[in-house]
C-alpha positions in Angstrom: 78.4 -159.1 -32.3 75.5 -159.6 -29.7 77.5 -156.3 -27.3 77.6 -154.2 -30.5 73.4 -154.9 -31.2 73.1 -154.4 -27.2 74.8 -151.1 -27.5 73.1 -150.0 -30.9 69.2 -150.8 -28.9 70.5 -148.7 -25.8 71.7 -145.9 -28.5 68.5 -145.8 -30.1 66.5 -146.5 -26.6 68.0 -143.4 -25.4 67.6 -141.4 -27.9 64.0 -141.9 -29.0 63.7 -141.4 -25.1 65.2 -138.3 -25.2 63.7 -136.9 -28.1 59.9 -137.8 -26.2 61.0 -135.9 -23.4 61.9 -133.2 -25.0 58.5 -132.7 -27.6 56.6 -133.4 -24.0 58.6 -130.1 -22.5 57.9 -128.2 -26.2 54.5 -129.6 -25.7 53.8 -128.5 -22.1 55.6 -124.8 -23.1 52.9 -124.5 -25.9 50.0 -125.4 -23.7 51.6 -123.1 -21.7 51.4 -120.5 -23.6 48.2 -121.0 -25.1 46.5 -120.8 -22.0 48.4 -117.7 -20.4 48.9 -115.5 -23.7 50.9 -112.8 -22.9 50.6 -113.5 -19.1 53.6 -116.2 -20.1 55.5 -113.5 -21.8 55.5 -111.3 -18.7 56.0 -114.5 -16.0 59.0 -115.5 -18.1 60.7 -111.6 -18.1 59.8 -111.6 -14.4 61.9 -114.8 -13.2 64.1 -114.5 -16.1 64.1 -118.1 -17.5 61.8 -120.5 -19.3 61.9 -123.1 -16.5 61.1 -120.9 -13.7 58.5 -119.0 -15.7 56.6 -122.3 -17.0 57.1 -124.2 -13.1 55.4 -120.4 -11.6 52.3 -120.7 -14.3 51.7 -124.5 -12.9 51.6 -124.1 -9.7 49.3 -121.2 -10.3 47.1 -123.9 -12.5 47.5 -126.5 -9.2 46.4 -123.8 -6.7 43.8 -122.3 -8.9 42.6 -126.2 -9.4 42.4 -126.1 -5.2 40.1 -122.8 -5.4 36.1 -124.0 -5.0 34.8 -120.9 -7.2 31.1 -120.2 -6.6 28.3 -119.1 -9.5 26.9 -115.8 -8.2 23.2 -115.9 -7.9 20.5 -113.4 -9.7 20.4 -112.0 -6.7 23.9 -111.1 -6.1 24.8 -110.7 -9.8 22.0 -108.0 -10.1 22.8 -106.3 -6.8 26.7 -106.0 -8.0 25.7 -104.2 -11.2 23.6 -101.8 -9.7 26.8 -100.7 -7.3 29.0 -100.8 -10.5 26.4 -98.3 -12.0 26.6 -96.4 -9.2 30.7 -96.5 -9.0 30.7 -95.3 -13.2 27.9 -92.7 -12.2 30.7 -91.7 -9.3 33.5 -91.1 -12.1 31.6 -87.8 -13.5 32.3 -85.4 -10.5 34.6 -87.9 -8.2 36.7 -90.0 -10.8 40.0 -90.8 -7.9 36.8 -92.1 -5.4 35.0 -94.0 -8.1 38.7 -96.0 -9.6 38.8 -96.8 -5.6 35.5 -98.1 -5.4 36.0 -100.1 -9.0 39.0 -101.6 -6.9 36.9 -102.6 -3.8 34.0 -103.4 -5.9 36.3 -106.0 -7.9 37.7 -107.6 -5.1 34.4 -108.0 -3.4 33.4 -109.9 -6.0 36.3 -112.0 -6.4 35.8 -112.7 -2.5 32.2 -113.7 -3.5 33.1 -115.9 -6.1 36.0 -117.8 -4.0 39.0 -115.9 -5.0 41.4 -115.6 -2.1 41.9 -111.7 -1.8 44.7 -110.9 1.1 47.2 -110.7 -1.4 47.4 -108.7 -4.6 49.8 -110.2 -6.3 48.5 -113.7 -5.6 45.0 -112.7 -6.3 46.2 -111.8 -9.6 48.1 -115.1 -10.3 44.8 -116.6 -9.2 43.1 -114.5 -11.7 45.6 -115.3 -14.7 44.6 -118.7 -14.9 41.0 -118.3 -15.5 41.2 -114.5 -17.4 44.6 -114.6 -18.9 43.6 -112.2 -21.0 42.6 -109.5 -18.4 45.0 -109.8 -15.9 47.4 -107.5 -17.1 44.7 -104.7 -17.2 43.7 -105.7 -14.1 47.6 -105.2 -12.5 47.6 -101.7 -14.8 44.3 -100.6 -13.2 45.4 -101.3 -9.7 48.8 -99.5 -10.0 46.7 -96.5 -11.2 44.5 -97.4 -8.0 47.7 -96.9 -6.0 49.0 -93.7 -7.9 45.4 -92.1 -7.8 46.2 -92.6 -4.1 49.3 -90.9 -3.9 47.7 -88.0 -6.3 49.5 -88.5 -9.1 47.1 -90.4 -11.5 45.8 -88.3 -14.6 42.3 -88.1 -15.6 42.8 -90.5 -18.6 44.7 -93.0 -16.5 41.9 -93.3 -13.8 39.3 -93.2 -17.1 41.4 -96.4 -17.9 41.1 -98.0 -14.9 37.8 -98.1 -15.3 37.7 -99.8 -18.3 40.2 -102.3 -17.3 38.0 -103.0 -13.9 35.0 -103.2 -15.8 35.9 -105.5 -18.1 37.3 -108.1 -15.4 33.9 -107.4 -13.1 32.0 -107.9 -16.2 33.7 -111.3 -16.6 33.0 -112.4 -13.0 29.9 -111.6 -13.2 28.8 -113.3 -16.0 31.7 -116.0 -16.9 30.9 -118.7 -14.8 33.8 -121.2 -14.3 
């Protein structure tokens, strides 16, 4: 009688284990998701399972976590807008030169706000964790960076880009982590 309780508590045990392990994976997909949007959608397609997708979005939290982001000053936040007036001013006779300028303008202030920016594609995993939101413009605008480059980008795709850059330099300049 006493092995057959024994078993029962390590039946139950397990399974009340079990079941907490899985609602804290459900639990850490849906924080997951909540955080990343539509950024979790594409990570997932990209490596092509759940697992992958959901370990990929962590470490990006654990190295964005490492990142010491600086506040950009009066100073600096003014001086950036006048260049990015001066970029969108550009865009009327010289819209290829001005989507290149959004670009460099971008990253410099990524750079100035602690971002590392060597490496596009990790710049923009950086990016997802704070701007979720406008990352996937962000990777849009740059590939019309690159085809405005090459000379294939249309007017409405570089008139895009714009947008998509200045909505992400609009939030680093004036969302301050």
């Amino acid at each position: 009688m006493t092995l057959i309780v024994i078993i029962v508590i390590v039946a139950v045990v397990a399974v009340v284990v079990l079941g907490l392990m899985r609602w804290q994976r459900q639990h850490r997909s849906d924080q997951l998701k909540s955080q990343f949007g539509s950024e979790y959608d594409r990570t997932v397609s990209a490596r092509g399972d759940r697992q992958s997708a959901e370990q990929d979005l962590t470490h990006r939290q654990e190295r964005r976590s490492q990142l010491e982001l600086r506040d950009l000053d009066a100073v600096q936040r003014q001086q950036y807008t006048g260049s990015w007036q001066q970029v969108q001013t550009q865009f009327v006779d010289d819209p290829p030169g001005a989507v290149s300028e959004a670009y460099r303008l971008v990253r410099q202030v990524m750079a100035a706000r602690g971002y590392p920016t060597d490496d596009f594609e990790q710049q923009a995993d950086d990016v997802s964790v704070d701007h979720p939101e406008l990352v996937a413009d962000y990777r849009a605008a740059v590939r019309v960076t690159k085809a405005s480059d090459e000379g294939t980008a249309g007017t409405e795709d570089l008139r895009e880009a714009m947008v998509h850059y200045r909505a992400l330099f609009t939030r680093l300049l004036d969302k301050q982590e």
